[in-house]
N, C-alpha and C positions, 0 to 999 in steps of 0.2 A: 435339139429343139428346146425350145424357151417357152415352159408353161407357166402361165399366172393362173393363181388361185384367186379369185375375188371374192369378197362378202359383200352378200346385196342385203341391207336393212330397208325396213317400210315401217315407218310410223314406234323408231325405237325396238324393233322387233327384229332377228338375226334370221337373214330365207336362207334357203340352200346357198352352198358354194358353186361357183358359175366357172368353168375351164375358158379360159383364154389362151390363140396360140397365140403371140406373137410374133414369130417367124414371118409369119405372112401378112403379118401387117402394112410392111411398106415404109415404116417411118423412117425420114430420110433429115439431116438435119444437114443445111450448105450456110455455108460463110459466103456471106454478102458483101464486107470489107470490114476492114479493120484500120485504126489509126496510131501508129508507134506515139510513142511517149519519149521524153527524153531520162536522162538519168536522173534514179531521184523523183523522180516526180509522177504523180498520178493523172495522168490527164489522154490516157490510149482509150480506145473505143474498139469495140467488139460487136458487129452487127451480125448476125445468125436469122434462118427462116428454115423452119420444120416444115415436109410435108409429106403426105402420105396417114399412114394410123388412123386413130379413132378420134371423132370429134375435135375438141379443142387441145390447145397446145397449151406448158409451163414451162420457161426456161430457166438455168440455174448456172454461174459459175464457178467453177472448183468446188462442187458439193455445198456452194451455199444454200442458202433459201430461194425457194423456185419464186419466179416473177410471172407476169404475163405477158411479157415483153421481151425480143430477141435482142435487146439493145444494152448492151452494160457499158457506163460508160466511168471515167475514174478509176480507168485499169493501168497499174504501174509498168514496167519491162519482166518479162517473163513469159512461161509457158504455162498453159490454162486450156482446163477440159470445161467447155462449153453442154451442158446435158441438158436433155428436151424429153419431156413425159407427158405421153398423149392423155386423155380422158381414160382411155383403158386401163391405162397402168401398164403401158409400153414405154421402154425407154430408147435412147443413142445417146452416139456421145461425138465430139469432135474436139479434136486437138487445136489449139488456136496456138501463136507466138505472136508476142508484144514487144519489139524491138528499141533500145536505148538509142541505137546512133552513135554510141562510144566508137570509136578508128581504133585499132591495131598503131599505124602509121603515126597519128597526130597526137594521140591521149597513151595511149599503153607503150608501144615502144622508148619516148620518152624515160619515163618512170623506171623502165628498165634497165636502160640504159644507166642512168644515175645511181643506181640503187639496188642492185641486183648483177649487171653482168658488168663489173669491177672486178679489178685483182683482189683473191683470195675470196673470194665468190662465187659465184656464177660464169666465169669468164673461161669456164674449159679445163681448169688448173686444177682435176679431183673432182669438181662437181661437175653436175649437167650446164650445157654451156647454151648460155639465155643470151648470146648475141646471135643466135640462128633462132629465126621462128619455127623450122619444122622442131626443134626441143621444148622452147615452148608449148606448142599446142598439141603435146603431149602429157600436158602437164596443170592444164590451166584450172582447175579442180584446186587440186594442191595448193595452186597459186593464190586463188581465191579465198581458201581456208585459213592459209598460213600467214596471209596478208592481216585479215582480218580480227584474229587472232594476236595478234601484234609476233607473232614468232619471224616474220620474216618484214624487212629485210635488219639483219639481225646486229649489222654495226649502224643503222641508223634508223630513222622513223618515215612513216608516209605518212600526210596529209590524210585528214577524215574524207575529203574529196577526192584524193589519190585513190582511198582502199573503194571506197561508190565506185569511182571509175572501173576499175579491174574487177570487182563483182560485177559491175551491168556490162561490162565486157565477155568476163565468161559465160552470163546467163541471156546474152544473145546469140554464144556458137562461137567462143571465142574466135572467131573470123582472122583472118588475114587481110583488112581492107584499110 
C-alpha cells in the first residue's frame, strides 16, 4: 500500500498532516500515439492522457520538469518513462519507445560486413563470428560501446555516421529487420 503524507498550509501557517492512499486512486496513464524520429535527430512525438486520481493532471518525461500537457514533442530515438502526478500527490508511470528506423539489412549489416566480419576478425577465425546475426544480437551492447569508443573496429575507422547508425540501431532492439 502506497501512503502519502500531505502538508496542508492556510495563510503561510503549517495544519495537520492529511493521510492519502493512493492505491485506490485509480490513476491510469494510456499512450495516445507516438511518432518515431529518425537517426540523430529530435523530431518524435509522445502523446499520453491520465485518468482517473484526484483533480488535475502534471506530466513529465524521463524525470524532467512536469508540464500540463500530455504532449512532448522533440523526442530523439530511445526509450522514455512518461510520469503523470495528480493533484493529490499520486503518481504512474509508462514506458514509451521512440524508434530511429535504422535496418539491420540496409544500414548495419553493411558496416559489418566491411569492417568487422573480415579475416582476422570477426569472421569465425578465434573470434565471435559477425557474419551470422543470431552472434550479433548477442552482442549489440558491446558493439555499440566499443564502436563508439573508437576500440572497434580496430584495423580501421567508422564514419561518425556509421557509429549514430549502430547506436540508434541498438537503442531501437537492435532488431533483425
Amino acid at each position: 500500500m502506497l501512503l502519502l503524507l500531505l502538508t496542508v498550509t492556510s495563510c503561510g501557517q503549517e495544519a495537520d498532516l492529511i493521510d492519502k492512499d493512493c492505491t485506490g486512486s485509480g490513476l491510469t496513464l494510456t499512450l495516445l500515439g507516438s511518432t518515431d524520429t529518425s537517426c540523430g535527430a529530435s523530431a518524435g512525438v509522445v502523446e499520453v492522457e491520465a485518468s482517473g486520481g484526484f483533480g488535475d493532471y502534471r506530466y513529465q518525461l524521463d524525470g524532467g520538469a512536469f508540464q500540463a500537457s500530455g504532449i512532448f514533442g522533440g523526442v530523439g530515438p530511445g526509450k522514455y518513462i512518461v510520469g503523470v502526478e495528480d493533484s493529490g500527490g499520486c503518481t504512474n508511470t509508462l514506458d514509451v519507445q521512440i524508434y530511429s528506423g535504422i535496418s539491420f539489412a540496409a544500414s548495419i549489416k553493411p558496416i559489418i560486413e566491411a569492417n568487422c566480419a573480415i579475416s582476422g576478425c570477426h569472421d569465425g577465425s578465434g573470434n565471435i563470428d559477425y557474419s551470422n546475426f543470431d552472434n550479433i544480437k548477442l552482442n549489440p551492447s558491446d558493439i555499440k560501446s566499443r564502436t563508439q569508443s573508437g576500440d572497434m573496429p580496430r584495423n580501421g575507422t567508422l564514419t561518425a555516421a556509421e557509429i549514430d547508425m549502430i547506436a540508434c540501431w541498438v537503442d531501437d532492439g537492435a532488431l533483425n529487420n
